[in-house]
N, CA, C and O atoms as CSV, one atom per row, in Angstrom:
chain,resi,resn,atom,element,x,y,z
A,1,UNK,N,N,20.096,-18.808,-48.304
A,1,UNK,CA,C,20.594,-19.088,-46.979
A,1,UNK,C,C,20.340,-17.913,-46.033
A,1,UNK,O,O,20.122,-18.077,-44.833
A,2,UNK,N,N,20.383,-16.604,-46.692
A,2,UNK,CA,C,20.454,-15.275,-45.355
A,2,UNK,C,C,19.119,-15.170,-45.060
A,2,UNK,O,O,18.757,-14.550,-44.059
A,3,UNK,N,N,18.006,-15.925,-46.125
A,3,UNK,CA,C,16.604,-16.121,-45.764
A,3,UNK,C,C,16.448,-16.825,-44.896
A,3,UNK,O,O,15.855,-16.129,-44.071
A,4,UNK,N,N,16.590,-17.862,-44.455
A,4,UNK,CA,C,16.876,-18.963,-43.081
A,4,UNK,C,C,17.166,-18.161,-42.348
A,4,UNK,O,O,16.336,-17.720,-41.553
A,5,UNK,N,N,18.708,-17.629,-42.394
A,5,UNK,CA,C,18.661,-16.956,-41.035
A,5,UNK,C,C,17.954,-15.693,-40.461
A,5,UNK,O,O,17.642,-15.876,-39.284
A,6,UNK,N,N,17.652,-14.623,-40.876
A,6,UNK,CA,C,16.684,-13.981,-40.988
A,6,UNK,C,C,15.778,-14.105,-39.615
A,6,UNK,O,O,15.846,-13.399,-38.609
A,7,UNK,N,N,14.836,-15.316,-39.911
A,7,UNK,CA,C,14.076,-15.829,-38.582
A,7,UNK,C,C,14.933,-16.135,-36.944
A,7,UNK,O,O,14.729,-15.776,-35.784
A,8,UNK,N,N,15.899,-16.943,-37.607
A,8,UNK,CA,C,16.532,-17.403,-36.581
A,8,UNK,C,C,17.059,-16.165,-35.672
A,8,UNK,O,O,16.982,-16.106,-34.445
A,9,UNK,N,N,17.721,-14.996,-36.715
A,9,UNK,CA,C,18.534,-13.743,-35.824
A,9,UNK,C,C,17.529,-13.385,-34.749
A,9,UNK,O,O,17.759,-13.316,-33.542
A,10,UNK,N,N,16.058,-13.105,-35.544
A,10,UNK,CA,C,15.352,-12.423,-34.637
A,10,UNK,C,C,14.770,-12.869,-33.430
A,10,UNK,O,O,14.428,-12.329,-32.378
A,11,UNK,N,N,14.756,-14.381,-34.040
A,11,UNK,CA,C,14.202,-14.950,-32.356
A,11,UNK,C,C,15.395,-14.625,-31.365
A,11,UNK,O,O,15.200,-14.267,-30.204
A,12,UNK,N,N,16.750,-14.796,-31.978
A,12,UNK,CA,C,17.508,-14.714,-30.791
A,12,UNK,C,C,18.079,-12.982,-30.315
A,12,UNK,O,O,19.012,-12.571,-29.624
A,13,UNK,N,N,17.543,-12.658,-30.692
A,13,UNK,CA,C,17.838,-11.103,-30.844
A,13,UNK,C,C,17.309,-10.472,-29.546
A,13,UNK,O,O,16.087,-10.346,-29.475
A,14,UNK,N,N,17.936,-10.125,-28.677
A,14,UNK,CA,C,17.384,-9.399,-27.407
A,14,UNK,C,C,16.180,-8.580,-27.104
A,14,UNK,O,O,16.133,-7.360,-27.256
A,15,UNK,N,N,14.987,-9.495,-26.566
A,15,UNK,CA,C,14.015,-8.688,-26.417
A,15,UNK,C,C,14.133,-7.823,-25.377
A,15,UNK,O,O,15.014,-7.953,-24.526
A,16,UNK,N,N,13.025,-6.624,-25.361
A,16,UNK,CA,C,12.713,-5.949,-24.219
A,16,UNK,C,C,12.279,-6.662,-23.060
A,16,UNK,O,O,11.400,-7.473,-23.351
A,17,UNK,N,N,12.534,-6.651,-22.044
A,17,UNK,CA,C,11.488,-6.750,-20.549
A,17,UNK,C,C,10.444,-6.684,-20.823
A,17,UNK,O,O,10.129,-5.741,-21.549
A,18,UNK,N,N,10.003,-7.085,-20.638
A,18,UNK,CA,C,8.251,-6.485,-20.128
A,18,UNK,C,C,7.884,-7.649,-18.610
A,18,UNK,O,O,7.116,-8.603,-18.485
A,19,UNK,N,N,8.594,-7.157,-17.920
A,19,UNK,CA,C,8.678,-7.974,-16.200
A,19,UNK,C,C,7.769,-7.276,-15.925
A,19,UNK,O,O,7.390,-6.260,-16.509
A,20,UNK,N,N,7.083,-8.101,-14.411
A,20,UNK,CA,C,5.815,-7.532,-14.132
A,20,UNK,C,C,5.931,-6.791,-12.833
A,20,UNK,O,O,6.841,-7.234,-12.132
A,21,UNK,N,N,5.203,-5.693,-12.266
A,21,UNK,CA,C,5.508,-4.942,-11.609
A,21,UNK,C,C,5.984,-5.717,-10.172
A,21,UNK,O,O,5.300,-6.629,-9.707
A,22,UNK,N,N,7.230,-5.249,-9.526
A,22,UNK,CA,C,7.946,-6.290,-8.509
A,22,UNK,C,C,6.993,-5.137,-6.996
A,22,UNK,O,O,6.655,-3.961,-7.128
A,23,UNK,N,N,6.750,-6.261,-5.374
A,23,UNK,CA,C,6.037,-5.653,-4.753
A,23,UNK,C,C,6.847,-4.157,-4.232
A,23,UNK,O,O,6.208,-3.165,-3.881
A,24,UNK,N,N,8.440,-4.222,-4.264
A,24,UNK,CA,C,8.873,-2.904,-4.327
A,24,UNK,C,C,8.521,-1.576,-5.082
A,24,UNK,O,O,8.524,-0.389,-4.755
A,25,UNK,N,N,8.269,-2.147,-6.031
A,25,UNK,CA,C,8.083,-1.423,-7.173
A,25,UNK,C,C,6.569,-0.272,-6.323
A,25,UNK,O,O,6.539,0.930,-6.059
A,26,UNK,N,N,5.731,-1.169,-6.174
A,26,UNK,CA,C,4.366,-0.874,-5.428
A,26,UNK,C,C,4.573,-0.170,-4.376
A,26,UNK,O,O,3.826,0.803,-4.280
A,27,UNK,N,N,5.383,-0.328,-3.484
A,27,UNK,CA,C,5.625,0.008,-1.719
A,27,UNK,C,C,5.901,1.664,-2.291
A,27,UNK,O,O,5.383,2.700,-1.874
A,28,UNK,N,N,7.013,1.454,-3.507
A,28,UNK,CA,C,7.824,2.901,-3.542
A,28,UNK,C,C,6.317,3.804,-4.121
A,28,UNK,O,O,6.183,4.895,-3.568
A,29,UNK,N,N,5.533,3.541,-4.862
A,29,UNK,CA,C,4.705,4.320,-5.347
A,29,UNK,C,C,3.594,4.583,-4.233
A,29,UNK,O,O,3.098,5.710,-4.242
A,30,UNK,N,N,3.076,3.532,-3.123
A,30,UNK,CA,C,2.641,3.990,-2.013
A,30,UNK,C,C,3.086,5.018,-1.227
A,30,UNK,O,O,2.411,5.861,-0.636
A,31,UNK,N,N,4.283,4.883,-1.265
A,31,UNK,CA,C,5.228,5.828,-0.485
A,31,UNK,C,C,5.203,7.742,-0.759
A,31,UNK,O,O,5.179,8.802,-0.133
A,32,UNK,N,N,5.233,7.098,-2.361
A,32,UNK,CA,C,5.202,8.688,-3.183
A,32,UNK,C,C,4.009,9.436,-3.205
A,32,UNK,O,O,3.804,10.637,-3.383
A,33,UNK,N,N,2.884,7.995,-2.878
A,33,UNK,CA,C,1.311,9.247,-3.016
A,33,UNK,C,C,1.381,9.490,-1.867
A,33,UNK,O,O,1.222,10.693,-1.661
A,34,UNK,N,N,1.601,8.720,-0.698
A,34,UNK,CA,C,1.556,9.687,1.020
A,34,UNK,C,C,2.462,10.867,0.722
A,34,UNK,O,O,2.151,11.896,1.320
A,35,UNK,N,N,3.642,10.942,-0.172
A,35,UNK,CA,C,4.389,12.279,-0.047
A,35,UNK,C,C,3.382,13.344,-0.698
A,35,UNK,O,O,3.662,14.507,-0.404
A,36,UNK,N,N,2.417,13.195,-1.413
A,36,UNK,CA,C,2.006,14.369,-2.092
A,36,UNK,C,C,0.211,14.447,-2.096
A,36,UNK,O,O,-0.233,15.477,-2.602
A,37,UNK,N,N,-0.589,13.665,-1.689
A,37,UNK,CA,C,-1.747,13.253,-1.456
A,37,UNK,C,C,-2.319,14.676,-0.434
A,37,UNK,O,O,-1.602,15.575,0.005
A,38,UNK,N,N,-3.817,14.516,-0.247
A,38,UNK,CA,C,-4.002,15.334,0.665
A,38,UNK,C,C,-4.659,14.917,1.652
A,38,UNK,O,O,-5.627,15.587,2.013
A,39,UNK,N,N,-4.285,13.592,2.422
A,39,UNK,CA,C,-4.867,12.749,3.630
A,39,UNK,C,C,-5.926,13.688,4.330
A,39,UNK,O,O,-7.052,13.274,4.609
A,40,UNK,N,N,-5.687,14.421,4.482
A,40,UNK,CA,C,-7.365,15.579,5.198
A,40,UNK,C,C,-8.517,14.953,4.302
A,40,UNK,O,O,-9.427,14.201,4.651
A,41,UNK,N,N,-8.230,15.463,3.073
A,41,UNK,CA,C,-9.469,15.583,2.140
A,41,UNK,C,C,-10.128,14.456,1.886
A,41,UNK,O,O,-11.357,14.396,1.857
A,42,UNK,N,N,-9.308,13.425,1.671
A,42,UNK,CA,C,-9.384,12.172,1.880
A,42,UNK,C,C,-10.656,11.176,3.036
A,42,UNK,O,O,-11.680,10.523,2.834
A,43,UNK,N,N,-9.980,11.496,4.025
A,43,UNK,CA,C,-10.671,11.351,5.247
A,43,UNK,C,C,-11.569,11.977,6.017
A,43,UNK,O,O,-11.960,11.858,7.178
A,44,UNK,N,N,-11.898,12.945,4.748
A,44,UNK,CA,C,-12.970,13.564,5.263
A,44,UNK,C,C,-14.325,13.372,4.374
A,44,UNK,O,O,-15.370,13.906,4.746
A,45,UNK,N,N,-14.276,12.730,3.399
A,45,UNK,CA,C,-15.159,11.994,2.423
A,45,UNK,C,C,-15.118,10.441,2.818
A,45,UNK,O,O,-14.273,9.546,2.832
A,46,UNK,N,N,-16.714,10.620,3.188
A,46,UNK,CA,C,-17.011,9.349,3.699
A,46,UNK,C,C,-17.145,8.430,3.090
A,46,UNK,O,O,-16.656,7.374,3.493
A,47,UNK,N,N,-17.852,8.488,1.901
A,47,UNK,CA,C,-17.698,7.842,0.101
A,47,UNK,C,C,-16.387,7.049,0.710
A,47,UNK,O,O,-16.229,6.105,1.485
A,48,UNK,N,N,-15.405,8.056,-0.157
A,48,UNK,CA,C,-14.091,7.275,-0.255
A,48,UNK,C,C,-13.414,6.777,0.501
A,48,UNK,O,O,-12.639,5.947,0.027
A,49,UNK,N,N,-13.355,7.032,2.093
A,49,UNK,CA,C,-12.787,6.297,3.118
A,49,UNK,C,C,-13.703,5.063,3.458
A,49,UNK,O,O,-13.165,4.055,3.916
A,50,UNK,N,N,-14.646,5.086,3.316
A,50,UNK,CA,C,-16.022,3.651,3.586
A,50,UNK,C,C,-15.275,2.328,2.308
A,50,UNK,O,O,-14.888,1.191,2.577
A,51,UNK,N,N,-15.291,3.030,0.942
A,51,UNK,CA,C,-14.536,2.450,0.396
A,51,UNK,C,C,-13.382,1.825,0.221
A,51,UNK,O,O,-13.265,0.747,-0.363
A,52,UNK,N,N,-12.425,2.510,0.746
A,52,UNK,CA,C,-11.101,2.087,1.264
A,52,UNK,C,C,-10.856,1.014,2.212
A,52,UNK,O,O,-10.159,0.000,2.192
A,53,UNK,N,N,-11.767,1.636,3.181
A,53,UNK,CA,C,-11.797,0.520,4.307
A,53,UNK,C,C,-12.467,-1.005,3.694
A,53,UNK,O,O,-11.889,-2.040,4.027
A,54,UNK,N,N,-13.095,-1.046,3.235
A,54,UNK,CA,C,-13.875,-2.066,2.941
A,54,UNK,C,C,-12.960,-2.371,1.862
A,54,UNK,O,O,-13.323,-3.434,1.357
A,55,UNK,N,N,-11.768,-1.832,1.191
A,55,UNK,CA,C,-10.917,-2.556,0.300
A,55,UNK,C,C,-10.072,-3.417,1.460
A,55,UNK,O,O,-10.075,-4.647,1.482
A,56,UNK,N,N,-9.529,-2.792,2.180
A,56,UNK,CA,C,-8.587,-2.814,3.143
A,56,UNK,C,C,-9.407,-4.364,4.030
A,56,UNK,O,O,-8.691,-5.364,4.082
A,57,UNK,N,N,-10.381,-4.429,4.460
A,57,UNK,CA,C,-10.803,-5.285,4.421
A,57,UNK,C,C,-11.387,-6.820,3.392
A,57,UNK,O,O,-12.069,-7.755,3.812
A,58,UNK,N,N,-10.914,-6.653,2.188
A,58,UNK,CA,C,-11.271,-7.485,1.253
A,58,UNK,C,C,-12.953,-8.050,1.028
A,58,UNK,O,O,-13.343,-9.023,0.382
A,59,UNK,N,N,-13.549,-7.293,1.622
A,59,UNK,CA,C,-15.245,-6.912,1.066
A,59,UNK,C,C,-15.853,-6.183,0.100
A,59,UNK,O,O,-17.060,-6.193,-0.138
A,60,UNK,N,N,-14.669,-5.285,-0.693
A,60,UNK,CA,C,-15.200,-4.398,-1.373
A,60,UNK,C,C,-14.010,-4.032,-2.846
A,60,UNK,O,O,-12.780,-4.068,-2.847
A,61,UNK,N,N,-14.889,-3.722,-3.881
A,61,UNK,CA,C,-13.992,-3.497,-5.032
A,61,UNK,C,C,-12.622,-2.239,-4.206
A,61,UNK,O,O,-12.663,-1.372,-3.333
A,62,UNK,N,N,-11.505,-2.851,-5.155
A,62,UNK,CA,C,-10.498,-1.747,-4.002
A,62,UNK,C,C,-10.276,-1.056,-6.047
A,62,UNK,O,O,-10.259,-1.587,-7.157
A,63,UNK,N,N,-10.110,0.865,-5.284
A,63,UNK,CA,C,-9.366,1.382,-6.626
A,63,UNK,C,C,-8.132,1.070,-6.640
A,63,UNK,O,O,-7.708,0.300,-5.778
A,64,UNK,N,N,-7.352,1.557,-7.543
A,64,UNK,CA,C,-5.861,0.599,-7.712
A,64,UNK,C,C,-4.930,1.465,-6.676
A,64,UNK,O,O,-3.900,0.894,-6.320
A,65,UNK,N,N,-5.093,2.347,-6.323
A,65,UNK,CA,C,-4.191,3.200,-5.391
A,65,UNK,C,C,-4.713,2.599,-3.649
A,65,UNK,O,O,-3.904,2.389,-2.745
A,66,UNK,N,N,-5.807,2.468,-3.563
A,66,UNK,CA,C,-6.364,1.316,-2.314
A,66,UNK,C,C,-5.796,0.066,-2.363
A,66,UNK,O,O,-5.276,-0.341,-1.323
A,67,UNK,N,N,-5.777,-0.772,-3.531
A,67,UNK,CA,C,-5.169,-2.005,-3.450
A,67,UNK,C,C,-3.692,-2.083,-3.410
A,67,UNK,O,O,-3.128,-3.085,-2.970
A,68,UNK,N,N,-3.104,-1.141,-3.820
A,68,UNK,CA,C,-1.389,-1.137,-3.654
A,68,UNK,C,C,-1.184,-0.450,-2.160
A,68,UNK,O,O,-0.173,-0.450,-1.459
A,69,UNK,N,N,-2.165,-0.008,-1.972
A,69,UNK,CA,C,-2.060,0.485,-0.343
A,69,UNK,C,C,-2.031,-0.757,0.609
A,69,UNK,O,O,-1.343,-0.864,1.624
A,70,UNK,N,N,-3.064,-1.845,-0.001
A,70,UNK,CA,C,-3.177,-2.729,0.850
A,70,UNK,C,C,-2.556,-4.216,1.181
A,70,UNK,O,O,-2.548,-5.058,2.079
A,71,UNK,N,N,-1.993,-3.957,-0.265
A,71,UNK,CA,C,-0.492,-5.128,-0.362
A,71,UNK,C,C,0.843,-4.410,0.570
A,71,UNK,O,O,1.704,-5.085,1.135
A,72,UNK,N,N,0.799,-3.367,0.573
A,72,UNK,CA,C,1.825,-2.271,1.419
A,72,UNK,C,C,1.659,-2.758,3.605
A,72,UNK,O,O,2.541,-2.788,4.463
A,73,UNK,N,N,0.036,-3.055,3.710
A,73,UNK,CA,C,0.320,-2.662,5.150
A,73,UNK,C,C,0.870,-3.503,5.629
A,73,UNK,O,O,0.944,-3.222,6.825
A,74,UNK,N,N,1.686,-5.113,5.296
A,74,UNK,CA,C,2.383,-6.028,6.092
A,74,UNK,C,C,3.954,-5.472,6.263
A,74,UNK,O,O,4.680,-5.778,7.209
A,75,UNK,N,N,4.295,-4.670,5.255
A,75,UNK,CA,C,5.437,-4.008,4.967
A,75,UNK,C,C,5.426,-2.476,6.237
A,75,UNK,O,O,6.375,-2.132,6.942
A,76,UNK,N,N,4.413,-1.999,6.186
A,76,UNK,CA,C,3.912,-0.686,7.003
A,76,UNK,C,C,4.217,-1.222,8.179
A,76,UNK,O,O,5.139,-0.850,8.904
A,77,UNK,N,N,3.264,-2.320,8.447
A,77,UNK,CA,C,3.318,-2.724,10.054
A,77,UNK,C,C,4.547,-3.286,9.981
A,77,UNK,O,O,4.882,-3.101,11.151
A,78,UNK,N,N,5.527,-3.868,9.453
A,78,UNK,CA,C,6.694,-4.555,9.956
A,78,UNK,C,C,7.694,-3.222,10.004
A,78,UNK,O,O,8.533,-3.223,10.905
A,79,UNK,N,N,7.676,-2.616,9.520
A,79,UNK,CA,C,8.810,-1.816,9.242
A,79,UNK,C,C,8.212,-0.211,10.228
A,79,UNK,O,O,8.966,0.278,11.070
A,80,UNK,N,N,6.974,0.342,9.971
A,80,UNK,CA,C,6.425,1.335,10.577
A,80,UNK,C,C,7.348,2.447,10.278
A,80,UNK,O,O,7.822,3.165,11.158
A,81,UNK,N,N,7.628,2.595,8.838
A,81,UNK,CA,C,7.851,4.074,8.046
A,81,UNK,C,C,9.304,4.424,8.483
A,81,UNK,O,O,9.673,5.598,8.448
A,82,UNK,N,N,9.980,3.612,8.818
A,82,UNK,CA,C,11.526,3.507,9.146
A,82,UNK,C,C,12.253,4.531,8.430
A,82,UNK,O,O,12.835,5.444,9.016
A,83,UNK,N,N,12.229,4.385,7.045
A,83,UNK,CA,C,12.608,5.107,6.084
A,83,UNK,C,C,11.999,6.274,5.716
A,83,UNK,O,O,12.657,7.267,5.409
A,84,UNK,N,N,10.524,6.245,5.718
A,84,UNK,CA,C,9.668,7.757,5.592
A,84,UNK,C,C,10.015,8.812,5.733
A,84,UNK,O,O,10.738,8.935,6.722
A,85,UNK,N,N,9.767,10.063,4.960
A,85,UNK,CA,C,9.816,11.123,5.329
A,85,UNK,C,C,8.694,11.875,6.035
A,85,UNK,O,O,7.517,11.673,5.735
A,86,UNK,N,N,9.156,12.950,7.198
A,86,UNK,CA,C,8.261,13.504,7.700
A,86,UNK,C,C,6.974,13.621,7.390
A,86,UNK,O,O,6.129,13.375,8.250
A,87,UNK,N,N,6.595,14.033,6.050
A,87,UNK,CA,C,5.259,13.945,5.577
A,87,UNK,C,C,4.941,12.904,5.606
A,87,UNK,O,O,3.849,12.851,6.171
A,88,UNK,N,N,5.382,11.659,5.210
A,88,UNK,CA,C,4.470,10.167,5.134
A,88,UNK,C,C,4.143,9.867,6.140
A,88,UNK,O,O,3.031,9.544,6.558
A,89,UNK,N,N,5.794,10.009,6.968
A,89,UNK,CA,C,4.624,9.516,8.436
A,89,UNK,C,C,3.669,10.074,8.649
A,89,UNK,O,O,2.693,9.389,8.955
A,90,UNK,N,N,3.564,11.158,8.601
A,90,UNK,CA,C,2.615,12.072,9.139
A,90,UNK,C,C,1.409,11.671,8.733
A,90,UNK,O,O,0.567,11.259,9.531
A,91,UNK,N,N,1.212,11.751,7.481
A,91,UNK,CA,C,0.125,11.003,6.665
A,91,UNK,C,C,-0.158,9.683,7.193
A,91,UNK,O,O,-1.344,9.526,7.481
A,92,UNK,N,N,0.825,8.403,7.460
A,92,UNK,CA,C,0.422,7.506,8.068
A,92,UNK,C,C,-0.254,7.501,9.481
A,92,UNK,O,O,-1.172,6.789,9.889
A,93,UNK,N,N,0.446,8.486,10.116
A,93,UNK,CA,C,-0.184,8.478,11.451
A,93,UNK,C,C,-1.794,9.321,11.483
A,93,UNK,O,O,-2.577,9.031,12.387
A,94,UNK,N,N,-2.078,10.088,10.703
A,94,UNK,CA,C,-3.176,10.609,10.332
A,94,UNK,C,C,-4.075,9.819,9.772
A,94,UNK,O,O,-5.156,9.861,10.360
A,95,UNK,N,N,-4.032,9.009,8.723
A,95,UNK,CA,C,-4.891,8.059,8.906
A,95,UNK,C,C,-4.863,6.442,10.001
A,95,UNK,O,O,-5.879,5.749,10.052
A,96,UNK,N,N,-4.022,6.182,10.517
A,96,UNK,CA,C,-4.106,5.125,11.731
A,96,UNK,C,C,-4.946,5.477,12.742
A,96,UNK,O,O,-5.741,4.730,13.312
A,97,UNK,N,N,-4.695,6.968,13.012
A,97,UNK,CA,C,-5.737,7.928,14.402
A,97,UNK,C,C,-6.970,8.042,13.495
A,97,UNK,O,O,-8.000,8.072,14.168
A,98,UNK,N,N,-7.167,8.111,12.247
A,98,UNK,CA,C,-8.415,8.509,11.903
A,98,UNK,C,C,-9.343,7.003,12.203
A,98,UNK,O,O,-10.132,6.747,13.113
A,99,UNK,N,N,-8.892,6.190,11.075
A,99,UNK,CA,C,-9.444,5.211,11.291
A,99,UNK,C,C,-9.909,4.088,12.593
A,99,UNK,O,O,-10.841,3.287,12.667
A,100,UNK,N,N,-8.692,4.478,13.643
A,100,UNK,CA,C,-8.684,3.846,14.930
A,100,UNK,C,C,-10.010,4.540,15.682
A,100,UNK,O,O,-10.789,3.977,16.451
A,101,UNK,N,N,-10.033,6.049,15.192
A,101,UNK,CA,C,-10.860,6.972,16.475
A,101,UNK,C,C,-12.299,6.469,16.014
A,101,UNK,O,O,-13.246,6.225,16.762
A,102,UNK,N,N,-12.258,6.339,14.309
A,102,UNK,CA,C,-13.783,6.810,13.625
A,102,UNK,C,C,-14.340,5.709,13.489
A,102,UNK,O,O,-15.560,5.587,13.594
A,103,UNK,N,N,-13.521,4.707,13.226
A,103,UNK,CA,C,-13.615,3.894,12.934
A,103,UNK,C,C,-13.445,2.163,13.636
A,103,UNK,O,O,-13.043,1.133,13.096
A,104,UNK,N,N,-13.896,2.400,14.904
A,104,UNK,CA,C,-13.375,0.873,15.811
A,104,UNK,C,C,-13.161,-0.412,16.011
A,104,UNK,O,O,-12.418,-1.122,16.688
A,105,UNK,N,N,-14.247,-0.552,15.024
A,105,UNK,CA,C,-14.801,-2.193,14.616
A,105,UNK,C,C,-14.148,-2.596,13.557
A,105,UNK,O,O,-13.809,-3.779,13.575
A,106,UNK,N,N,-13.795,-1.811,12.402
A,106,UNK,CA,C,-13.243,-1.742,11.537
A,106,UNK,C,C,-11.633,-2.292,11.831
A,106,UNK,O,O,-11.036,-3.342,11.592
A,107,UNK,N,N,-11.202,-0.714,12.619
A,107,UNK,CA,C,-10.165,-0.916,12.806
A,107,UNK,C,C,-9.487,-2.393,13.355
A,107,UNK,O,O,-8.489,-2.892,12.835
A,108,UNK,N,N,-10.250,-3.006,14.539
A,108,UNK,CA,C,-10.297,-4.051,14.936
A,108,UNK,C,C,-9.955,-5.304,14.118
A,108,UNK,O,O,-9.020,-6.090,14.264
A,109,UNK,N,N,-11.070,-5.288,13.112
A,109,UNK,CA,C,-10.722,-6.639,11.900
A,109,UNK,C,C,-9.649,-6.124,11.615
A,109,UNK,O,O,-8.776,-6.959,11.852
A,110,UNK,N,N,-9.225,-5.219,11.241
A,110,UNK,CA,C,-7.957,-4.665,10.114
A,110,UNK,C,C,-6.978,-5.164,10.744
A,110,UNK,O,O,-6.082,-5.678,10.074
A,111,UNK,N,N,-6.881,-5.150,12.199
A,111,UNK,CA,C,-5.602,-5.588,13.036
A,111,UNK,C,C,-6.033,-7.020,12.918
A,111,UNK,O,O,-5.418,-7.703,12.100
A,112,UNK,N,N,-6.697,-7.404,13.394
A,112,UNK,CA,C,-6.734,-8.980,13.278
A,112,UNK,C,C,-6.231,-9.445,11.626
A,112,UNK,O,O,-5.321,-10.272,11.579
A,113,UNK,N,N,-6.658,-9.062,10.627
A,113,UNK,CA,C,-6.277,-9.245,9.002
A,113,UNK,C,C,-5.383,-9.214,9.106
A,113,UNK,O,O,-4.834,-10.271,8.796
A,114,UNK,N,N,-4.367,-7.991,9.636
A,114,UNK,CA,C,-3.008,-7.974,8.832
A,114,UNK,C,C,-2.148,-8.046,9.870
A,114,UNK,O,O,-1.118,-7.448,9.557
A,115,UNK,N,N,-2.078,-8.550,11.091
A,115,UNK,CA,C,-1.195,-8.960,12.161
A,115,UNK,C,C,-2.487,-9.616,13.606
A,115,UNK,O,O,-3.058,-9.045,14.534
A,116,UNK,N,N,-2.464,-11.134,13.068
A,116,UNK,CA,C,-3.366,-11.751,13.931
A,116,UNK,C,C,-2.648,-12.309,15.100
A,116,UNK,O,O,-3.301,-12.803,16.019
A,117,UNK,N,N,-1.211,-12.263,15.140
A,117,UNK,CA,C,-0.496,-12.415,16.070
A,117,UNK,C,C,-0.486,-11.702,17.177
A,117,UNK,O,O,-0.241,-12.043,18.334
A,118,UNK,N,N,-0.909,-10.204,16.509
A,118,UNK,CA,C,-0.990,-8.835,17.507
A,118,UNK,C,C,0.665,-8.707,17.721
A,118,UNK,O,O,0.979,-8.288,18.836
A,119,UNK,N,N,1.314,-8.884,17.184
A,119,UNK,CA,C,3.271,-8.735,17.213
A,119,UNK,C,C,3.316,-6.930,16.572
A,119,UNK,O,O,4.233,-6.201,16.950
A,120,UNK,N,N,2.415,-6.491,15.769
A,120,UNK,CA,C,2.756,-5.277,15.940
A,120,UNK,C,C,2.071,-3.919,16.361
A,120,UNK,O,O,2.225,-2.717,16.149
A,121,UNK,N,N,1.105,-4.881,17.178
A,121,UNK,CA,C,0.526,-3.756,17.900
A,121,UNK,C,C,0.934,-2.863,19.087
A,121,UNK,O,O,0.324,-1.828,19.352
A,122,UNK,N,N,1.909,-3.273,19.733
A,122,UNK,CA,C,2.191,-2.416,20.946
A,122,UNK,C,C,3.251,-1.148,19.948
A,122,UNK,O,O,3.487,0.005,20.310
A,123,UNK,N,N,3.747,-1.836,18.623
A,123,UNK,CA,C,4.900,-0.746,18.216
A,123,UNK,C,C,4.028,0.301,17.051
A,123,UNK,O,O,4.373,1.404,16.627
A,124,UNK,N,N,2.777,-0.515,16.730
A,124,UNK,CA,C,1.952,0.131,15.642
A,124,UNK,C,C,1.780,1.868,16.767
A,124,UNK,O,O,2.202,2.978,16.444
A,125,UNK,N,N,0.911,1.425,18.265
A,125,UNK,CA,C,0.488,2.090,19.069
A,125,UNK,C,C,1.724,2.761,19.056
A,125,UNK,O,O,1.914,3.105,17.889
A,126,UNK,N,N,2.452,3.039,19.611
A,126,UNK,CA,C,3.501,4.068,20.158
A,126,UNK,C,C,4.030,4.607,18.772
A,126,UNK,O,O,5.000,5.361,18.846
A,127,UNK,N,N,3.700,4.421,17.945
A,127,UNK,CA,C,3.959,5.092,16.152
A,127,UNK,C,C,3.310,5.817,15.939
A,127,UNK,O,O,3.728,6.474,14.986
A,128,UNK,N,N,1.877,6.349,16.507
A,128,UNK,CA,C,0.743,6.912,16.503
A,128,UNK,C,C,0.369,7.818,17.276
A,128,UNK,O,O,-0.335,8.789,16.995
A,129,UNK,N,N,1.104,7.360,18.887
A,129,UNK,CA,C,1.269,8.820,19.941
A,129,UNK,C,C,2.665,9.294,19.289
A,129,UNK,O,O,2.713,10.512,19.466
A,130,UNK,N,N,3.739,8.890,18.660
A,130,UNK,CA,C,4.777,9.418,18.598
A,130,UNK,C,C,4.591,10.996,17.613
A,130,UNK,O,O,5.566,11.721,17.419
């Protein structure tokens, strides 16, 4: 009989989680590489910002720190670093001016992609002189 149960305990026996990563989960780790990243260096390699962008645009293989960046910008633009610390913004606003200045056409689709309403562009803009 303790052979029967045996099977039975273990099926019912409390497994681990293994839940799949929630989009918070993502936002907070976006959050943590703008705290410690070196956005200069970044944006100053054309390689890797050509790349980015073209993740950011969905034309191009994205690395996994580009693609959690880019599930992040509906959250970015709605919220615009509310919570951030000095450095992130900073970092955010450093690349928004980079990409806006260097980048125009680009930038352009990117706003149309991720706010075709244009609802957060007048607050994106004044986030950027701020």
């Amino acid at each position: 009989m303790q052979f029967l149960l045996l099977p039975l305990a273990l099926f019912l026996a409390p497994q681990p989680s293994l839940s799949a990563v929630t989009q918070a989960d993502i936002e907070r780790s976006v959050f943590m590489r703008l705290q410690v990243i070196d956005v200069e260096r970044i944006l100053t390699n054309n390689r890797i910002i050509t790349k980015y962008i073209k993740c950011m645009l969905r034309q191009g293989v994205c690395p996994p720190e580009a693609r959690d960046f880019r599930r992040t910008i509906p959250v970015i633009l709605r919220h615009l670093c509310e919570n951030c610390t000095d450095r992130q913004r900073n970092a955010l606003k450093l690349i928004f001016t980079f990409v806006k200045e260097n980048y125009p056409d680009e930038w352009g689709r990117l706003m149309k992609l991720y706010d075709p309403k244009g609802e957060a562009q007048e607050r994106l803009n004044a986030f950027i002189a701020s």
